[in-house]
Each structure stands twice: as structure tokens, then as C-alpha cells.
C-alpha positions as CSV (number, residue, x, y, z in Angstrom):
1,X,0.0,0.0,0.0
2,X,1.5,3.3,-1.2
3,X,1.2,6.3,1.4
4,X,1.8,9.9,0.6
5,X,1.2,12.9,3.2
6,X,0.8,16.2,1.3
7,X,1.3,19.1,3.7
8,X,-0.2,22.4,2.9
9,X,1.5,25.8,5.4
10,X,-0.6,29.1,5.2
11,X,-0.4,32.1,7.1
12,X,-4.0,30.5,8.9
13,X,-2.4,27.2,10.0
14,X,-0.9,23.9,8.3
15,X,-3.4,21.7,7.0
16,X,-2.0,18.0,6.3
17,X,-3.3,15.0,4.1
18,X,-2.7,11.4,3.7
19,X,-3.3,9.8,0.7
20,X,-3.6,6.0,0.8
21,X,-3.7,4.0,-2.6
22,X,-4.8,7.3,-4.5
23,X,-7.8,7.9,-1.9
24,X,-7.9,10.2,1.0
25,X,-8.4,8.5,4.7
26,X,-6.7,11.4,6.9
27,X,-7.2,15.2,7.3
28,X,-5.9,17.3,10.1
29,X,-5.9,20.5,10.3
30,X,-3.1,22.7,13.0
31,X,-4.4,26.3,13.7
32,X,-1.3,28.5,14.1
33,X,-2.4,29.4,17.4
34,X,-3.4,26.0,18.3
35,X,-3.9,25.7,22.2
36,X,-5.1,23.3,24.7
37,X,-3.7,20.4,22.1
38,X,-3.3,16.4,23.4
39,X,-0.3,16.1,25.3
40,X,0.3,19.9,26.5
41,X,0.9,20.0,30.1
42,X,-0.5,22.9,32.1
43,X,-0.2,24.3,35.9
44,X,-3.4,24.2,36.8
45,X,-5.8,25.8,40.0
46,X,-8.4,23.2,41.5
47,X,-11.4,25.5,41.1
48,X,-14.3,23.1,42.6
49,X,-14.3,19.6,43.4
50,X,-17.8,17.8,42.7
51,X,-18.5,14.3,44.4
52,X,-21.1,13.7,42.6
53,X,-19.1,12.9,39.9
54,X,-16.3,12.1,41.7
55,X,-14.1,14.6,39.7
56,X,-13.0,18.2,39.9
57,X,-12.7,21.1,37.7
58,X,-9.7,22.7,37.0
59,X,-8.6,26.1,35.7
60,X,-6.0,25.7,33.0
61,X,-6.9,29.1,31.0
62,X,-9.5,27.8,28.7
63,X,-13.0,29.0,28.3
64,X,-14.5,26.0,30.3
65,X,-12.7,24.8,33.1
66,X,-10.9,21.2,32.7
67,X,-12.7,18.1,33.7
68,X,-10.3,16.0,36.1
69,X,-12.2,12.7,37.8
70,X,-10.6,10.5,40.1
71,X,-9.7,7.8,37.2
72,X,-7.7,10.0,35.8
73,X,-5.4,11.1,38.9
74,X,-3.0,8.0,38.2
75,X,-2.1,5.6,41.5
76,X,0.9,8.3,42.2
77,X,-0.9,11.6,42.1
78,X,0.3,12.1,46.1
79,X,4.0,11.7,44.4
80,X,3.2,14.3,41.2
81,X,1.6,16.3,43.9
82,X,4.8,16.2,46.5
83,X,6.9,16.9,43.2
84,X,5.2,20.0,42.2
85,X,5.1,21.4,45.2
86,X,8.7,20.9,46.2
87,X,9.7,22.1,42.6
88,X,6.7,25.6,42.6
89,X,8.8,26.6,46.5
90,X,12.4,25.8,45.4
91,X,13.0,23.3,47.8
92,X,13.6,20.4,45.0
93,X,17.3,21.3,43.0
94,X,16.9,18.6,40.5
95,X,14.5,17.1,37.7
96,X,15.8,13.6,38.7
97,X,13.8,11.1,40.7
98,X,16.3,8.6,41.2
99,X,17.0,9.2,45.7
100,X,13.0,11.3,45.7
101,X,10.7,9.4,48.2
102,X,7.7,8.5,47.2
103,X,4.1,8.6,48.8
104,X,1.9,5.7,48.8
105,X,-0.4,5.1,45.3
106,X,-4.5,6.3,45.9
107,X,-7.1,3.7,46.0
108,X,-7.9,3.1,42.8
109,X,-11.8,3.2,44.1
110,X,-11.1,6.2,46.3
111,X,-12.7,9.3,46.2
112,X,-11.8,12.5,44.9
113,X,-12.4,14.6,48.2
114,X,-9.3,12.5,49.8
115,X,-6.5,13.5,47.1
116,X,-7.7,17.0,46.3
117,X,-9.0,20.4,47.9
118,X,-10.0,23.4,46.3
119,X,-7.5,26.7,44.9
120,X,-4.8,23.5,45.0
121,X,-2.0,23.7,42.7
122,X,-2.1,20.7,40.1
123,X,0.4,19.5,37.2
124,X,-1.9,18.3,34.3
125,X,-2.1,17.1,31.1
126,X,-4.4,17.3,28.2
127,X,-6.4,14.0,26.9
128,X,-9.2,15.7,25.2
129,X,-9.4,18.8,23.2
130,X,-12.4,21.0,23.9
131,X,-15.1,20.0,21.9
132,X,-18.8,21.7,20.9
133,X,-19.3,23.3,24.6
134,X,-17.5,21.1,27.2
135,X,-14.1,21.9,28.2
136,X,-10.8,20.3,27.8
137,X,-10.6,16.5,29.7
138,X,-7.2,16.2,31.7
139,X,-5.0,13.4,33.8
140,X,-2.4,14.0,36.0
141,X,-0.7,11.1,35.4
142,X,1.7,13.0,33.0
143,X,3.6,11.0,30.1
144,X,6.1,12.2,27.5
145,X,6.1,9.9,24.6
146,X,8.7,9.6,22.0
147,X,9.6,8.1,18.5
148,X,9.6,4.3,20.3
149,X,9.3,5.0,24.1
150,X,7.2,6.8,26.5
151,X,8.4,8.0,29.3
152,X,5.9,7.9,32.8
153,X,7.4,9.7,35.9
154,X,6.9,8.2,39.4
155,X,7.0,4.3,38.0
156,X,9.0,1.6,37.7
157,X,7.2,-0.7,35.2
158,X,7.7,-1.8,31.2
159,X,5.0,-2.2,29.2
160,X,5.6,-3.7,25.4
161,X,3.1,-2.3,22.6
162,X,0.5,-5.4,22.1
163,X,1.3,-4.9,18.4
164,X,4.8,-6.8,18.5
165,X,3.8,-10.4,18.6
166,X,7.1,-11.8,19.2
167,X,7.9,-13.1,22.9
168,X,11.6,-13.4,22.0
169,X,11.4,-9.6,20.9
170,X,9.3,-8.7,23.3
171,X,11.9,-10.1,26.0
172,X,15.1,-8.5,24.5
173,X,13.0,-4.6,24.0
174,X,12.4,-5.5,28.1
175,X,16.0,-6.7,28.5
176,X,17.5,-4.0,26.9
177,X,15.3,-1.2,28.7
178,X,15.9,-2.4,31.7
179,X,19.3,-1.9,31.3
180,X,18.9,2.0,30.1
181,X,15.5,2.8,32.6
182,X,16.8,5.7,35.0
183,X,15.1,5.3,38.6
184,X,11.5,6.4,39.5
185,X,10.8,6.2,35.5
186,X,8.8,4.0,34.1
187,X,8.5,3.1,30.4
188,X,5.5,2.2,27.4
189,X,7.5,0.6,24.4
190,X,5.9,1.6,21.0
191,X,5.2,-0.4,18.1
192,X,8.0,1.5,16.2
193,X,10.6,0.1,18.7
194,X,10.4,-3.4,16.9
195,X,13.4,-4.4,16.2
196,X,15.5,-1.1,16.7
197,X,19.3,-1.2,18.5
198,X,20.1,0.0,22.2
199,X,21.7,3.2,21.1
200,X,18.6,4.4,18.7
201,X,16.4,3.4,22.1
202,X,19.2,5.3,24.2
203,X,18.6,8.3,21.9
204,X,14.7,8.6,22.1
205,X,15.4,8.2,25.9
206,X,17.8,11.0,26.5
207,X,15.1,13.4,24.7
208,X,12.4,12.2,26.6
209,X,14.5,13.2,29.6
210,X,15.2,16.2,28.1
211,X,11.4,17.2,28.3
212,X,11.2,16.0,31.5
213,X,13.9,18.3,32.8
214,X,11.9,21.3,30.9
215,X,8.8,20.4,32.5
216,X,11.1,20.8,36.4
217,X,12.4,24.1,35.3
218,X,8.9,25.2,33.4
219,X,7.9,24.9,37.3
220,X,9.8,26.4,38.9
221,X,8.2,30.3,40.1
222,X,5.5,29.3,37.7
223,X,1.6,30.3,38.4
224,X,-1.2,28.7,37.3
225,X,-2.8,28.4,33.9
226,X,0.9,28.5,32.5
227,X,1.9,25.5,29.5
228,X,4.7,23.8,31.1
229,X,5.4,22.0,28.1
230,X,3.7,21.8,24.4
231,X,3.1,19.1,22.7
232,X,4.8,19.5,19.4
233,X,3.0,20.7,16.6
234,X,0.6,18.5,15.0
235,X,3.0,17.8,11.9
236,X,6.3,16.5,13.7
237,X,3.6,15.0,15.9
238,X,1.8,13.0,13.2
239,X,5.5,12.4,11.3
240,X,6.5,10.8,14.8
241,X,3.3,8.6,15.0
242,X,2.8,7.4,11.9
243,X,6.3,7.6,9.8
244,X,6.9,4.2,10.3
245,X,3.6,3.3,8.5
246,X,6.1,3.0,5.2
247,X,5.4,7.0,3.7
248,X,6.6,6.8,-0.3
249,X,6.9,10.5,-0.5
250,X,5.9,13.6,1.9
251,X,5.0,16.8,-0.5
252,X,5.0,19.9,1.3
253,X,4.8,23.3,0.0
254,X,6.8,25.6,1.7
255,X,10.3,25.6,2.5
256,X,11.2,26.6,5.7
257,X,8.3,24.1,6.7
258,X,10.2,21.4,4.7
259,X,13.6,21.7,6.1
260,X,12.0,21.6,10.0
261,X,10.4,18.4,8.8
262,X,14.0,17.1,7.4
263,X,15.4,17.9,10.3
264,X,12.9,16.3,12.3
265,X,13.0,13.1,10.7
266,X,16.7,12.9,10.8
267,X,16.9,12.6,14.4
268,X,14.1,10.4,14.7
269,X,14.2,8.4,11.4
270,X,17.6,9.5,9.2
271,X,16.8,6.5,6.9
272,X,13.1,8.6,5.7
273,X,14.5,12.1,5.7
274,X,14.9,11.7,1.5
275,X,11.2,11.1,1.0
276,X,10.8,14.6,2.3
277,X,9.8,16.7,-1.6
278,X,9.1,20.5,-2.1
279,X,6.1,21.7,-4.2
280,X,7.4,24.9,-5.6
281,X,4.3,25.5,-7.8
282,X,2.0,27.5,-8.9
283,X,-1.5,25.7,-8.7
284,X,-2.4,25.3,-4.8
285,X,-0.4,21.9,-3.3
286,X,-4.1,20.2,-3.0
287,X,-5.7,21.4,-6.3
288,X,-2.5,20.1,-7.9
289,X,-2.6,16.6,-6.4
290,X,-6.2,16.2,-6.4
291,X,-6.5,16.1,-2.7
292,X,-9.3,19.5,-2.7
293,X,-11.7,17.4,-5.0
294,X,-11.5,14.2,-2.8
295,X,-12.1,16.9,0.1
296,X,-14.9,18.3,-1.8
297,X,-16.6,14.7,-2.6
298,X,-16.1,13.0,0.9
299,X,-17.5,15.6,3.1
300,X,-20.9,15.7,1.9
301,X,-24.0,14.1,4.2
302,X,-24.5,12.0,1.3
303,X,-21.6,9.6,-0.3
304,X,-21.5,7.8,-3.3
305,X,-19.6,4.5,-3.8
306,X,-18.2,3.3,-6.9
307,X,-20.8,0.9,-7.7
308,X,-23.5,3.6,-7.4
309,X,-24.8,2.6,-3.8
310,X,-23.9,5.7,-1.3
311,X,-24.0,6.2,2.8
312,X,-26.2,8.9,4.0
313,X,-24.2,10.2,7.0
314,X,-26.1,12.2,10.3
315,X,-25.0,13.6,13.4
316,X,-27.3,13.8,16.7
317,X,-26.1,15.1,19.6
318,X,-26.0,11.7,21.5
319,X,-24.5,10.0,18.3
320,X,-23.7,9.2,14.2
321,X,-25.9,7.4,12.3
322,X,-24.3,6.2,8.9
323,X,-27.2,4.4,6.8
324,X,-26.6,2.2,3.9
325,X,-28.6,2.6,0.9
326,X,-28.2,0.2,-2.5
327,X,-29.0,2.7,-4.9
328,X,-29.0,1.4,-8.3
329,X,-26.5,-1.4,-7.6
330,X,-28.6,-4.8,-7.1
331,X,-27.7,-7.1,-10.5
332,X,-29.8,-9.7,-12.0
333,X,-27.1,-12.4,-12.4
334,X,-27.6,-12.5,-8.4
335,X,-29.9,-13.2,-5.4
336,X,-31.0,-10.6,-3.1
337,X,-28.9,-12.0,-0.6
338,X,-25.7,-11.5,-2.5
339,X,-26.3,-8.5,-3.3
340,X,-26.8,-6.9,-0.3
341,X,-23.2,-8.7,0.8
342,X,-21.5,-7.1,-1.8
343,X,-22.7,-4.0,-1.0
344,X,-22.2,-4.0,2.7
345,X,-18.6,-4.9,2.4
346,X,-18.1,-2.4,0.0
347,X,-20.0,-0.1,2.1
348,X,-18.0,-1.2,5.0
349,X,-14.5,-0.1,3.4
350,X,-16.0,3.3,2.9
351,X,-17.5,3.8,7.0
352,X,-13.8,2.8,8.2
353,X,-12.5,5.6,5.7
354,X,-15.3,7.9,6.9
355,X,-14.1,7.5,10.9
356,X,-10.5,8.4,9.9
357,X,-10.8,10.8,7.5
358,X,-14.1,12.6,9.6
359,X,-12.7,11.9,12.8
360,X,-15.7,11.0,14.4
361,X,-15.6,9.7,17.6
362,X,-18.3,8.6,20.6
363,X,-21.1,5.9,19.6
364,X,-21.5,5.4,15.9
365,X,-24.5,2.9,14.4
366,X,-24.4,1.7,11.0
367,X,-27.5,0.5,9.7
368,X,-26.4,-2.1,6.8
369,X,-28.8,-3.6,3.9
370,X,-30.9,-6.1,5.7
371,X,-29.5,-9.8,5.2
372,X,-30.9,-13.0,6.5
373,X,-27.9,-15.1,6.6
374,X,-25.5,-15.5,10.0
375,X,-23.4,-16.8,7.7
376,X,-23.3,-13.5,5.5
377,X,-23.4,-11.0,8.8
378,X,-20.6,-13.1,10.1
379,X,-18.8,-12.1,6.9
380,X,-19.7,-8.7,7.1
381,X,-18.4,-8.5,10.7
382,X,-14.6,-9.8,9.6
383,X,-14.5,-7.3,6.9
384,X,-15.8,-4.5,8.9
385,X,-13.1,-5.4,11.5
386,X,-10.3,-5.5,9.0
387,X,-11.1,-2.7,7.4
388,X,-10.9,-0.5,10.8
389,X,-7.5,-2.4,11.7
390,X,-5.3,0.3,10.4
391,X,-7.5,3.3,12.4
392,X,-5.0,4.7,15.2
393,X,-8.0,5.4,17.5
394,X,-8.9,2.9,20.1
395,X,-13.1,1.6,19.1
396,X,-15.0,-1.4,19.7
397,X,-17.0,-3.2,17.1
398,X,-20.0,-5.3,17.7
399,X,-21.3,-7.7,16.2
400,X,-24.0,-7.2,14.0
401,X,-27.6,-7.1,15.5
402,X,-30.8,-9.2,14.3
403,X,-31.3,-6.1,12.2
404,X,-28.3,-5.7,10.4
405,X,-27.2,-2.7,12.6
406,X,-23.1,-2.3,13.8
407,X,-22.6,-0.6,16.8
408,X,-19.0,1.0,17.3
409,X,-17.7,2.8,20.0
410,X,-14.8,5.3,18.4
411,X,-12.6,7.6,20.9
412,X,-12.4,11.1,20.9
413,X,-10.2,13.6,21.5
414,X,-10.4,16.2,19.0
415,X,-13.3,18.4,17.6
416,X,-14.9,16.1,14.9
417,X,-13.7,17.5,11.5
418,X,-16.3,19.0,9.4
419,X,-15.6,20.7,6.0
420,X,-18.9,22.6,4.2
421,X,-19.4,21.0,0.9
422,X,-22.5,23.5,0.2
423,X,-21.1,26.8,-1.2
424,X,-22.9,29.7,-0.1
425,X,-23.5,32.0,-3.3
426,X,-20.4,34.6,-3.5
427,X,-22.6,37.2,-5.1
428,X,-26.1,36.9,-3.1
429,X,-24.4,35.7,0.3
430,X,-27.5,33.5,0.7
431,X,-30.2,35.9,0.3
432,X,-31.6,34.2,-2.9
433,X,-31.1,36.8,-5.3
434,X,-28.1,37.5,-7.8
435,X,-27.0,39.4,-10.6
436,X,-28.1,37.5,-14.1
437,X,-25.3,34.6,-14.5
438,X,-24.5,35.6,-17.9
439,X,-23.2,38.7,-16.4
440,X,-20.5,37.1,-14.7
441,X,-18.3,36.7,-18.0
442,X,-18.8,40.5,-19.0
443,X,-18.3,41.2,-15.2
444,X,-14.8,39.7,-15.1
445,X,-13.7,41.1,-19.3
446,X,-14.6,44.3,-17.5
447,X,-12.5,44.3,-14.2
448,X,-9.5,42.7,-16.3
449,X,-9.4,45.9,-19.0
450,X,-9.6,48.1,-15.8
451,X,-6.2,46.0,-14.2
452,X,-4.5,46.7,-17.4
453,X,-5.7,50.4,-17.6
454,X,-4.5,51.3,-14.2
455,X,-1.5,49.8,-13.5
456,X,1.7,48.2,-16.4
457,X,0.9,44.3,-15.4
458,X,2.1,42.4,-18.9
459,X,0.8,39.1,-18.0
460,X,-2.8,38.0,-15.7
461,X,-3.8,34.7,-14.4
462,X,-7.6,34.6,-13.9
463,X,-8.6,31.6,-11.2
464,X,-11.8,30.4,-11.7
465,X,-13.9,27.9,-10.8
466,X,-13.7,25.2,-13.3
467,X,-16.9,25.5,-15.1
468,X,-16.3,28.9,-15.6
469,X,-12.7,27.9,-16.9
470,X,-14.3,25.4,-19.5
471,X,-16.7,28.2,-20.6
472,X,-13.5,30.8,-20.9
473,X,-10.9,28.3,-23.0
474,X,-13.8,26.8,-25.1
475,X,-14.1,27.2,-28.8
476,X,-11.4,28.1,-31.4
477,X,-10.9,31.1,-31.1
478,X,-11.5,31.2,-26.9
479,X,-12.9,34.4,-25.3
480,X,-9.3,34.1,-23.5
481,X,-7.8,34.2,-26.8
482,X,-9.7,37.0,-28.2
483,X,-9.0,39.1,-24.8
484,X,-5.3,38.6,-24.9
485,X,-5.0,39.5,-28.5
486,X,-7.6,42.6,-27.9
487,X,-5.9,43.7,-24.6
488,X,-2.3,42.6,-26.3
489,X,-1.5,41.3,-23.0
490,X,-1.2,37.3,-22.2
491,X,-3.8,36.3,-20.0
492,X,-4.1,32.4,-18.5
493,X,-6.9,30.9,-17.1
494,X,-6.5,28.6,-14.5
495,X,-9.5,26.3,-12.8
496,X,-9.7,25.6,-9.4
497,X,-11.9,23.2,-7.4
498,X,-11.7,25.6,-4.3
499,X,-13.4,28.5,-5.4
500,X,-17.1,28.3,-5.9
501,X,-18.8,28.8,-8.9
502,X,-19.2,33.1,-9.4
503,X,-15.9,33.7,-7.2
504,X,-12.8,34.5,-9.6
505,X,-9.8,36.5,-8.6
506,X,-6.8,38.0,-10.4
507,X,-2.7,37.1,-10.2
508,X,0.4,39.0,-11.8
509,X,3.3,37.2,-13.0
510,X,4.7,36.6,-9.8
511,X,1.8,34.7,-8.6
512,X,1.1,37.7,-6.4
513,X,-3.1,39.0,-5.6
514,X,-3.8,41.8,-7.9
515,X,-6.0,43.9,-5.5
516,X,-9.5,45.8,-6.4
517,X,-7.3,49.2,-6.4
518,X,-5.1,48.5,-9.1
């Protein structure tokens, strides 16, 4: 399977794509003031403790206050606790936890009224982004993950990644970590670590411990609601996760962008840093690779399959609902029965791609075509199951009811992400009412003689959507033709999927907005 991750810096943020056998599965999108992200860790203020939840809020500096509860303390909170404190009066010199005493681990039934008091200083991190109106969710039991290790303070033990199957490699990761672990650290082994030498396990270490001695000093005259430590931004985070998953090429488009992600890669995977490739053109990095129509198609509440059968895709506020309709697919050569199998599983490859790509978390039903067979839903339930193997985020699958209805459970930690596939009308703004469409050509002849009359531009790129495009370059002689040789200036037309369908705008030679006042 071929994987390509496109990467696409603005000014607004950095929007990244993955591209899996030619079809999109992954979109993420990194505001350039991103805050609150998965993995920051914050000094936060206890602001109220509730017991009928067992949990307290917490105030970290977002709009809504945190969400702690007691599950999400971790057995050595009393130890994080001690730490912070120590650290917030001085009274701790070092980051190192080697000769620090510990306090005993919480019950892990206790309640929250025993570990925690109100206005009480508290080192957290994030677990769950904000989402809709509920405030970020947040553990104290801090970790620092790596390339092939994380790193948990205040422990001893080393988990191995259920992903490597081998016992005699699971043994020698164990051996050799054992023999690198500093004291009062304890260690999660990732699925990349399979197979990797002491010293590149030595190396992911030492950063890790790195972090950790940023997060000491971080503390140290610190107040509440200040980061301690940011997670990396979501690219070099996603390029740590997931560059192992065998990446042909990664395109980005801008170049200081593309040497941080070199750079990156060669300390954390030197053997990948050549599949790193500039995009230096003109056409916009997603219209040029097709990734903004696959945006543009996959987004929509309704979604066609190639066979002509298509998922009608809702969002309540207690859960999805993803139904399965046949469309015009049934054939006559078959039964009813196989039909509706062949349609399922086909619909089932495109739910899995929806989860990813959509990000949708919580409780998700899928209401299949109706089939009578165990046999059949049996079948349905192993493909459904494959299909989702590859999806990062931990879910549950069951198996399918007496109605032909899945139910999965899909976790959450990010805002869901939506993209608008309906265009609101550029020249009415949704009032109903615009200017006569065959206006639209004259409109733009118009505003281009007016560019060339004000200012000495010798060449003009008009963007257009692409049905306007087709209309413009149409015919021999063109209506682009005729204005160039009229206006004896070259004009281009270029087509883009982005815009919608009465929006155009102008670009000189250098690729550079021509504004109204020109």
C-alpha cells in the first residue's frame, strides 16, 4: 500500500493530508495558534471539586474549566503532587527522581475529596481537546512519549506495545530497557521500537529526559494556567506517530516548513529524511494533487460508492448514524442476498475511511442492507473489523444485530472535522437573489481591462472555478484568446476546485493577488 502525506503551510495554519492507494483517509488541520492540544501539560488551579461525579474542575486558562475525575489522577498523584510542590517553592534542586521518596499510590476506588481540595495547585495534562461546549478532559498522570518510548514519571514498570507479537522480541526490548530505565521512570514501548538497536532506544530516551527536565524548570516560580510543556505541533507529531507506516513521499509546500520536517526526521528516522519533496508550484499543493476534489466529494452528508450505492451520513447530539442505501446497484445475475453482501462490504471499506478521515468519535450505528444469513453477517463483521484495523484510535465493534445494525464505539479527543461541501453564493451571500449569470463573463472582461488600464501588469492569471474555466478556454478562437490579442496582454486561465462557482480573482506574473485598487 502506497502512502503519501501532502502538507499544505498558510499564514492560517498547516493543514496536512494522507493519501492512501490514491484515496484520501486522513485530514488534520493545525491552527497556528493552536492551544489546549493532546499532550500539553498545564499548571493548573483546583477551582471546585464535585463528588457527585467524583471529579473536579480545573482552571488551566481555557473558556470552560478542565474536567479531572478520580480515574484520571493516576495511583501516584500524592508523588506528582509532592513533586510540584517541592519544585513551585524551590526546595527540589533537581529534575531527577532517582534518591525522591515517594508517597503511597490512591485507591484506585477512592474518592476525589481525599487527594484534592479546592484553589490547590495541580500539574496536568491534556487528553481531550475542547469540543462543541464542554471543556478540555485532563490526567495528571503525565507521560512524555517519544519516536519508540514513553516516558511515565513516578513508575517503575515496562509495558511492550500489544502490536509486537514476538515473545523473543518482546523479551530482548524488556531486557534491553531495563538496562537503560533511570530510577523512579517507568516506560510504554511503542510499536516502532520493533526491532530497533540499544543506542537508537538510548537516543529517544535521552530526549524524553530532556522534556522532562523542561517540565522541572517550566515549574519552577511558575503560576497557574501557564503550559509547562507543548506538545509538538501536529505535523512532527503525526510524522512521529505514523512515519513508520512505510510513507513513499511527503510533499510539502513551503520551504522553511520542509527543512523543519528534514530535520525532524533525521533525528528520529535518518533512513526517511529523502522522502521529504518541495512543491514549488504555482497551482495550490491540494488542487495540484487532487487532494481539494476528494475533500470536496467525501464531506458531503450524502456519499456515493463506486458501484452507485452511497451512505447517508447524520450527526445527533448523543450519536452518528451512517445508513446504507443500494442505490441502483442490485444485479440480475444474483440473489437478493448476495447483493446486499456485496454491497455491505463495499460499504463497510468506505464507514472505516469515513471515521478516519471525519474523525468522528463517541457511539457510531451503522444501519447495513438487511441480510438474512449468520453466515453472510458473520462475513460482514470480519470485513468491517479488517477494514478499521489500520484506524490509530482505540473503538469497539460489535457484532451485527438481528437487524443488520453495527454498533461501534470510536474515541475522541479532538473536535470532529467537518468541512462545508454546500457553497454559499459569493454574489447573493444566501439571500436568494443575484445578478443575471451571464453577467458574470462580462463582469470579469470588464475588471481585467480596468487592471490593465491602471497599472503596467504584462501578464494576468484569472482563477476560476472550473466550469467557468471550460466556458472561458472553449471554442477556437477562446474568449481568453480574443481578450489577450484585444488587450495585447497574455492572459491564463486557471481552474480551481476551491473556489465556488461566481468567485474568480486575479494574479500578476509573480503569482502575487492583484488587489481591487489596481
Amino acid at each position: 500500500m502506497s502512502s503519501v502525506l501532502y502538507i499544505d503551510a498558510k499564514d492560517s495554519g498547516v493543514d496536512i493530508a494522507l493519501i492512501e492507494d490514491k484515496q484520501l483517509v486522513e485530514l488534520h488541520h493545525e491552527d497556528e495558534d493552536s492551544s489546549f492540544s493532546v499532550g500539553d501539560i498545564y499548571l493548573g488551579k483546583v477551582h471546585r471539586i464535585t463528588p457527585g461525579l467524583n471529579a473536579a474542575f480545573v482552571n488551566i486558562g481555557s473558556e470552560k474549566d478542565a474536567f479531572l475525575h478520580y480515574h484520571d489522577l493516576g495511583p501516584q498523584i500524592r508523588s506528582m503532587q509532592k513533586f510540584t510542590k517541592l519544585t513551585l517553592s524551590k526546595k527540589l534542586n533537581r529534575p531527577w527522581l532517582k534518591d525522591f521518596k515517594r508517597e503511597p499510590e490512591i485507591n484506585k476506588n477512592g474518592v476525589i475529596n481525599d487527594v484534592l481540595s479546592a484553589n490547590e495547585n495541580i500539574l496536568v495534562q491534556v487528553v481531550k481537546e475542547p469540543i462543541s461546549t464542554k471543556g478540555p478532559r485532563i490526567s495528571s498522570e503525565i507521560t512524555i512519549p517519544g519516536r519508540y518510548i514513553v516516558l511515565i514519571p513516578f513508575s517503575d514498570k515496562i509495558s511492550i506495545s500489544q502490536r509486537i507479537r514476538s515473545r523473543e522480541e518482546k523479551d530482548r526490548l524488556a531486557r534491553l530497557l531495563n538496562s537503560i530505565k533511570p530510577n523512579g521512570f517507568g516506560l510504554i514501548v511503542r510499536t516502532a521500537a520493533e526491532d530497533k538497536k540499544v543506542a537508537e532506544l538510548d537516543s529517544d530516551l535521552k530526549n524524553l529526559l530532556v522534556k522532562w527536565e523542561a517540565v522541572y524548570k517550566g515549574l519552577i516560580n511558575a503560576k497557574p494556567k501557564k503550559k509547562i510543556l507543548g506538545e509538538e505541533n501536529k505535523t512532527k507529531t503525526y510524522l512521529r506517530d505514523m512515519v513508520g507506516e512505510g510513507f513513499s513521499n511527503i510533499i510539502i509546500n513551503d520551504t522553511i516548513m520542509a527543512t523543519q520536517v528534514r530535520d525532524y526526521l533525521k533525528r528520529i528516522a535518518p533512513e526517511r529524511e529523502k522522502i521529504v519533496k518541495e512543491y514549488n508550484g504555482k497551482i495550490p499543493i491540494f488542487e495540484r494533487y487532487g487532494v481539494e476534489k476528494q475533500i470536496k466529494s467525501a464531506f458531503g452528508k450524502n456519499v456515493t460508492l463506486n458501484s452507485g450505492a452511497y451512505l447517508v451520513i447524520e450527526h445527533t447530539e448523543a450519536l452518528h448514524v451512517i445508513d446504507v442505501n443500494s442505490g441502483n446497484t442490485a444485479k440480475a445475475d444474483k440473489d437478493q442476498e448476495t447483493n446486499a453482501l456485496v454491497t455491505n462490504i463495499e460499504a463497510a471499506k468506505e464507514v472505516a475511511r469515513q471515521l478516519r478521515l471525519r474523525d468522528i468519535g463517541g457511539i457510531i450505528v451503522v444501519d447495513f442492507i438487511d441480510m438474512r444469513s449468520n453466515e453472510n453477517k458473520r462475513a460482514l463483521f470480519e470485513a468491517l473489523k479488517n477494514e478499521m484495523k489500520n484506524d490509530k484510535a482505540k473503538h469497539v465493534i460489535l457484532p451485527l444485530s438481528k437487524f443488520c445494525l453495527a454498533q461501534i464505539t470510536r474515541q475522541r479527543v479532538r473536535p470532529q472535522v467537518t468541512i462545508k461541501t454546500k457553497e454559499v453564493c459569493p454574489s447573493c451571500l444566501g439571500s436568494g437573489e443575484v445578478e443575471a449569470t451571464v453577467l458574470l463573463i462580462e463582469q470579469i472582461e470588464r475588471e481585467i481591462r480596468d487592471v490593465f488600464k491602471k497599472s503596467d501588469h504584462k501578464k494576468m492569471t484569472v482563477c476560476v472555478h472550473p466550469f467557468v474555466a471550460a466556458y472561458l478556454n472553449k471554442g477556437l478562437p477562446s474568449l481568453r484568446f480574443k481578450w489577450s490579442m484585444d488587450m495585447k496582454r497574455k492572459i491564463r486561465i486557471r481552474s480551481l476546485d476551491a473556489l465556488q462557482l461566481l468567485e474568480y480573482y486575479f494574479l500578476d506574473a509573480n503569482e502575487n493577488a492583484i488587489s481591487d485598487d489596481e
